[in-house]
Structure formats: structure tokens, C-alpha cells
PABADO-704055 format. One line per 2 residues: number of its first residue (from 1); for each residue x, y, z of N, C-alpha, C, CB. Coordinates in steps of 0.001 Angstrom, whole numbers, padded with zeros to 6 digits. Each point is the difference from the previous one (the first is absolute). Glycine has a CB too. Layout:
N
NUM) X/Y/Z/X/Y/Z/X/Y/Z/X/Y/Z ~ ...
END
This chain:
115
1) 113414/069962/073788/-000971/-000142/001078/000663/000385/001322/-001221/-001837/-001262 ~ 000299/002856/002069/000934/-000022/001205/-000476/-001101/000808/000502/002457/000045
3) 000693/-002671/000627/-000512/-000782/001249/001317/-000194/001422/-001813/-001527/-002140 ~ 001340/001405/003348/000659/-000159/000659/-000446/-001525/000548/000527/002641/000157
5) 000877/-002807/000464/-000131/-001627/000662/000957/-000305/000991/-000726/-000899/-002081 ~ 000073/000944/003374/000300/-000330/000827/000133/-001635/-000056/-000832/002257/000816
7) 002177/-002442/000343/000316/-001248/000245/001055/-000327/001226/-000601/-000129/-002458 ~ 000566/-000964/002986/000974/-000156/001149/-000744/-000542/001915/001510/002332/-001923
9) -003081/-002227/001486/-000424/-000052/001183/-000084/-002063/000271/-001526/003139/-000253 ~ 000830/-002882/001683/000275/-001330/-000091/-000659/000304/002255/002903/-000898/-003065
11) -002478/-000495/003200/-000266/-000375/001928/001510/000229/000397/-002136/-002324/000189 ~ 002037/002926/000938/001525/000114/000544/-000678/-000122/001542/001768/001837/-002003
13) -000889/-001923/002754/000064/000054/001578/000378/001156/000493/000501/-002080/000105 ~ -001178/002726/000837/000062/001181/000737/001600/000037/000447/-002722/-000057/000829
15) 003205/001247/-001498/001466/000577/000268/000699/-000507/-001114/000051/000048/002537 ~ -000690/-000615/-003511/000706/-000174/-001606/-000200/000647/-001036/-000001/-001708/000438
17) 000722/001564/-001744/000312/001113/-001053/-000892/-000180/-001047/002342/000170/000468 ~ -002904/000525/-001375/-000095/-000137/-001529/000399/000981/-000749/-001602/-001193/000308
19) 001806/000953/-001089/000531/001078/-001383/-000813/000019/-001084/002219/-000406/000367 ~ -003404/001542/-000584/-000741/-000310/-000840/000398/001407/-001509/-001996/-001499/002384
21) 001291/000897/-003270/000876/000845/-001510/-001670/000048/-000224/003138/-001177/-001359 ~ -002615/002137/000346/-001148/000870/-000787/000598/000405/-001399/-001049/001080/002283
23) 001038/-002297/-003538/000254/000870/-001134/-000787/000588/-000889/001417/-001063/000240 ~ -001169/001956/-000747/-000814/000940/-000580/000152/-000263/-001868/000415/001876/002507
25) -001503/-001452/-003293/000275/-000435/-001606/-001159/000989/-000112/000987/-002873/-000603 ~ -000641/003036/-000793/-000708/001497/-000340/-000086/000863/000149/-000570/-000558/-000141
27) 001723/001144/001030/000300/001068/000202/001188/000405/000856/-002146/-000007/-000535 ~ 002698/000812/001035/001153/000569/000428/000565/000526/001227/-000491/000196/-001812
29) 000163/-001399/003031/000073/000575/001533/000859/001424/000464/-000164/-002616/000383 ~ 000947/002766/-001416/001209/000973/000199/-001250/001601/000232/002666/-001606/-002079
31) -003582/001612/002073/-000979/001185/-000515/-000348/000063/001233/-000891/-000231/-002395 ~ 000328/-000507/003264/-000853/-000218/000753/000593/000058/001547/-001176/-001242/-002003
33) 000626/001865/003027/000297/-000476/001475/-001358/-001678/000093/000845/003498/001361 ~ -000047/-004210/-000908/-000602/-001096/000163/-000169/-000264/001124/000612/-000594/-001622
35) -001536/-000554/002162/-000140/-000821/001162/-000382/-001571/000472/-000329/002174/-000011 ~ 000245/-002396/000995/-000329/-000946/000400/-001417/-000207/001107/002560/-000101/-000738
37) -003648/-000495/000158/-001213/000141/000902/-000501/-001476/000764/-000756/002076/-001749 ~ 000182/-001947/002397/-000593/-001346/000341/-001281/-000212/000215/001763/-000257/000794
39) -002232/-000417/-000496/-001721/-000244/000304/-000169/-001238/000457/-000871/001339/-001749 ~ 000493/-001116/003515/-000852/-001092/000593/-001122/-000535/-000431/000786/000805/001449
41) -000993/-001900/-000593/-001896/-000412/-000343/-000490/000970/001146/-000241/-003093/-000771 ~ -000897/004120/-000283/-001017/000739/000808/000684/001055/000307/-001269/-001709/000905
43) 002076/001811/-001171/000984/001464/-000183/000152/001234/-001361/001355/-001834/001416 ~ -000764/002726/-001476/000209/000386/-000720/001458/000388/-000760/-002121/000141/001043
45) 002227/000194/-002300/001194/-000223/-000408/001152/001189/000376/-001331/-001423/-001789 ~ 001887/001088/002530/001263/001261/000392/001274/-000598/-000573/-000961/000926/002482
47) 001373/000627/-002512/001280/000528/-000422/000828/-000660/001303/-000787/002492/-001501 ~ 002156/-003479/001097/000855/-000299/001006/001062/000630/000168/-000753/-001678/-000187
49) 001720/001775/-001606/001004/000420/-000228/-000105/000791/-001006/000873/-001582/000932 ~ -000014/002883/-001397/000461/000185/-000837/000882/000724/-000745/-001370/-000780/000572
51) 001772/000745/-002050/001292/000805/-000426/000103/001000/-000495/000558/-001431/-000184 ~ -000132/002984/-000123/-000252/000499/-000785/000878/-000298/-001364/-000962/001346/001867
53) 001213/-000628/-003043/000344/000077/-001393/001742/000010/000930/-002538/001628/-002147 ~ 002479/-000769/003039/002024/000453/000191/-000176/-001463/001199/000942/003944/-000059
55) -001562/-004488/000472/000176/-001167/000772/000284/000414/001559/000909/-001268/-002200 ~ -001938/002443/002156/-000578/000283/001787/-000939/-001447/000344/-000445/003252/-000158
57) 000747/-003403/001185/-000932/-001043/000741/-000916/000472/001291/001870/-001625/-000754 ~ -003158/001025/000398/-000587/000423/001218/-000817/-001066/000258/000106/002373/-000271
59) -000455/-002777/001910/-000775/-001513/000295/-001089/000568/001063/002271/-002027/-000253 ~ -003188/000913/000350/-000788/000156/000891/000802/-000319/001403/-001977/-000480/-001730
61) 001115/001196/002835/000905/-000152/001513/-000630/-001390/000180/000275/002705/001370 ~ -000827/-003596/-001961/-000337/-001450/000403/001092/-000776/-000489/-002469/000212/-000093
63) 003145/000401/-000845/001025/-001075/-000958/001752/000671/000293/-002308/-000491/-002494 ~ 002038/001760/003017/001139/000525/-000153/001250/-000705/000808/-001464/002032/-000481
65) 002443/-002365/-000211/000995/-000950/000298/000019/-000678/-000029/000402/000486/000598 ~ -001441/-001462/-001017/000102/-001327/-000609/000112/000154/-001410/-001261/-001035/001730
67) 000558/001888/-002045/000242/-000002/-001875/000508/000807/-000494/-001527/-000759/-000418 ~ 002039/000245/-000867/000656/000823/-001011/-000309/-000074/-001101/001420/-000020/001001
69) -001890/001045/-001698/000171/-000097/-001372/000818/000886/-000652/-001908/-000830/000090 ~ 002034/000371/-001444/000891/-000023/-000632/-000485/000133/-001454/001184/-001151/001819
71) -000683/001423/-003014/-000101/000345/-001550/001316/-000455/-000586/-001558/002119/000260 ~ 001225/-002526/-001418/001177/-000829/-000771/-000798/000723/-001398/000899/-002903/001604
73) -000237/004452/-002375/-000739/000485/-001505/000810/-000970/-001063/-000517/002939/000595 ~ 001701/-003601/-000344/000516/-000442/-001137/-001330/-001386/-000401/003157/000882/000732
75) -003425/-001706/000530/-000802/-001098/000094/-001746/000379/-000057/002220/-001087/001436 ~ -002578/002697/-001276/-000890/000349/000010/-001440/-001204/001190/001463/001445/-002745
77) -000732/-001245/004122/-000190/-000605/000499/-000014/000475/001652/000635/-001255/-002204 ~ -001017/001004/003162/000049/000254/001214/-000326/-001108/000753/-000367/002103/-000488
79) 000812/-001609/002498/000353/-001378/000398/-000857/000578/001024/002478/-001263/-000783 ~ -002861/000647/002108/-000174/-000091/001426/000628/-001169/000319/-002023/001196/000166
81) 003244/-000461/000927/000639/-001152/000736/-000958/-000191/001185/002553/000492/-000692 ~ -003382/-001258/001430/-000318/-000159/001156/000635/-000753/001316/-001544/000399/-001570
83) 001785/000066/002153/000865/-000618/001608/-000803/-000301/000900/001772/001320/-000033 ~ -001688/-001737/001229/-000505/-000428/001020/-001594/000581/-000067/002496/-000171/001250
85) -003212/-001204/-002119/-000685/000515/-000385/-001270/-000968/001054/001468/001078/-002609 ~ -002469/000103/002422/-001096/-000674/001501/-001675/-000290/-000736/001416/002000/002461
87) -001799/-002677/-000703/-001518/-000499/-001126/-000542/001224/-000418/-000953/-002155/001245 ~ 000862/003595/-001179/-000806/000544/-000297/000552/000563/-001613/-000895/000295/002755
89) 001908/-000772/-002559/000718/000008/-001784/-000660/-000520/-000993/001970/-000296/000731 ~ -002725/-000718/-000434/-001151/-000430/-000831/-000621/000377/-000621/-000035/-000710/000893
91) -000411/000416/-002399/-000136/001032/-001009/000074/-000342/-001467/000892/001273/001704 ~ -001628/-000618/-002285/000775/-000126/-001830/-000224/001393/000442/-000667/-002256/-002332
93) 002296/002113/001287/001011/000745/-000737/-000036/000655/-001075/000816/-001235/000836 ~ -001045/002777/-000669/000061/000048/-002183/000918/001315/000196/-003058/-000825/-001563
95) 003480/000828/000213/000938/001219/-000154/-000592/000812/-001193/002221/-001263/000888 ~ -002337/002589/-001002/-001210/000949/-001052/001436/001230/000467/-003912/-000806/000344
97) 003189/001680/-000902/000778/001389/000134/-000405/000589/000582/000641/000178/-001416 ~ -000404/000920/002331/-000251/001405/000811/-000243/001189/-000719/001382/-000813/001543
99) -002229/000987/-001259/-001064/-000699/000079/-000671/-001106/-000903/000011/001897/001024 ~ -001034/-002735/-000588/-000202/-001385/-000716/-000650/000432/-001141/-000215/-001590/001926
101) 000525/001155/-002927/-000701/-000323/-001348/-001211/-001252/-000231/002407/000890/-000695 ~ -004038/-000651/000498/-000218/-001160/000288/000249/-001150/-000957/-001348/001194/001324
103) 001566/-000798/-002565/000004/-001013/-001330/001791/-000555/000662/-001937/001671/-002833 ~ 002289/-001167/003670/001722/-000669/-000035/-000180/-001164/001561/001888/002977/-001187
105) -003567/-002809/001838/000093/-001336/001069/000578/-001291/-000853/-002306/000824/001540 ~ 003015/-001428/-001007/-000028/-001533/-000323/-000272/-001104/001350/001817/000756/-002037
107) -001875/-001805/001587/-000415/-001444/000689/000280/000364/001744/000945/-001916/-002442 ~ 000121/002433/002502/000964/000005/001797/000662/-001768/000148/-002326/002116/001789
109) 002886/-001531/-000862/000459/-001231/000250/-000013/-000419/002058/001697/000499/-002908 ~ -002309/-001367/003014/-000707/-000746/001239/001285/-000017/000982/-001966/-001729/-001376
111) 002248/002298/002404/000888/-000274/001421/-000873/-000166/001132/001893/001408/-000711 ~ -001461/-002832/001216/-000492/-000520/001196/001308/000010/000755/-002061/-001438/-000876
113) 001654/001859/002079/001134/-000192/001021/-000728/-000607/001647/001588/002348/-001474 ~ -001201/-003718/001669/-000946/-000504/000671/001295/-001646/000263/-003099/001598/-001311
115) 002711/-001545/002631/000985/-001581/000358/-001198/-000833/-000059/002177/000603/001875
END
């Protein structure tokens, strides 16, 4: 079965970190340029971060320098480090491929950033 699964989100305070993972089953991230998307309430879902197959990175100019992502093929797995991270960071989280696959959406995972 494929599936991806995001995890790692959570409430943080404006100018704090999360580290969120995305493992993958059923198939073989090593194939794929992947990413990282998000989606407000009443928004739509954008592209934040992402990797290619040789591990080019490219981010949105809203995120750029606060985040990083990252790929782990042995763990078949990927990361977003987030840094000084702000209210408009607010969001679920999902990670799909580049382009997105829709049968590979999963759940996301919820970041509030809010004192």
C-alpha cells in the first residue's frame, strides 16, 4: 500500500523550531523529486520546499532561510527543518512528490505558531 505520513507538527512560539518527517511505504522516494506543501484555512495548497532525486533544493521566498529540507533514501524518508518560525507559518503540512501525486496525499500534519 502506498502511503505517506507526515509527522512532527505541533504549537510552538513565534521564532521557534519544528522538525517535521515524512515516511514513505510502498514505494521508493529515491525515484522521485519530492516536496513539502502546506495549506491554510481558506487558502490554497502551495509548494514551500523542495528536493530534487541529486538533492537540489529549492524554497518558496516566504520560507527561504528558515527551512530546510532534506531526504534520508536509506530511511526512505524526508525532513523539513523549520526555524524562526512565524504566525503566518500556520498550516498543515503534507509532503507528496513534484509534482504531487494525488493517491500519495496523506493526513498532513497541523503547525501552529502563536504565543
Amino acid at each position: 500500500q502506498v502511503q505517506l505520513v507526515e509527522s512532527g507538527g505541533g504549537l510552538v512560539q513565534p521564532g521557534g523550531s519544528l522538525r517535521l518527517s515524512c515516511a514513505a511505504s510502498g514505494f521508493t522516494l529515491d525515484y522521485y523529486h519530492i516536496g513539502w506543501f502546506r495549506q491554510a484555512p481558506g487558502k490554497e495548497r502551495d509548494l514551500v520546499a523542495r528536493i530534487s532525486t541529486s538533492s537540489v533544493t529549492n524554497y518558496a521566498d516566504s520560507v527561504k532561510g528558515r527551512f530546510s529540507i532534506s531526504r534520508d533514501n536509506v530511511k526512505n524518508t524526508m525532513y523539513l527543518q523549520m526555524n524562526v518560525l512565524k504566525p503566518e507559518d500556520t498550516a498543515f503540512y503534507y509532503c507528496n512528490t513534484v509534482p504531487p501525486i494525488g493517491v500519495f496525499w496523506g493526513q498532513g500534519t497541523q503547525v501552529t505558531v502563536s504565543s
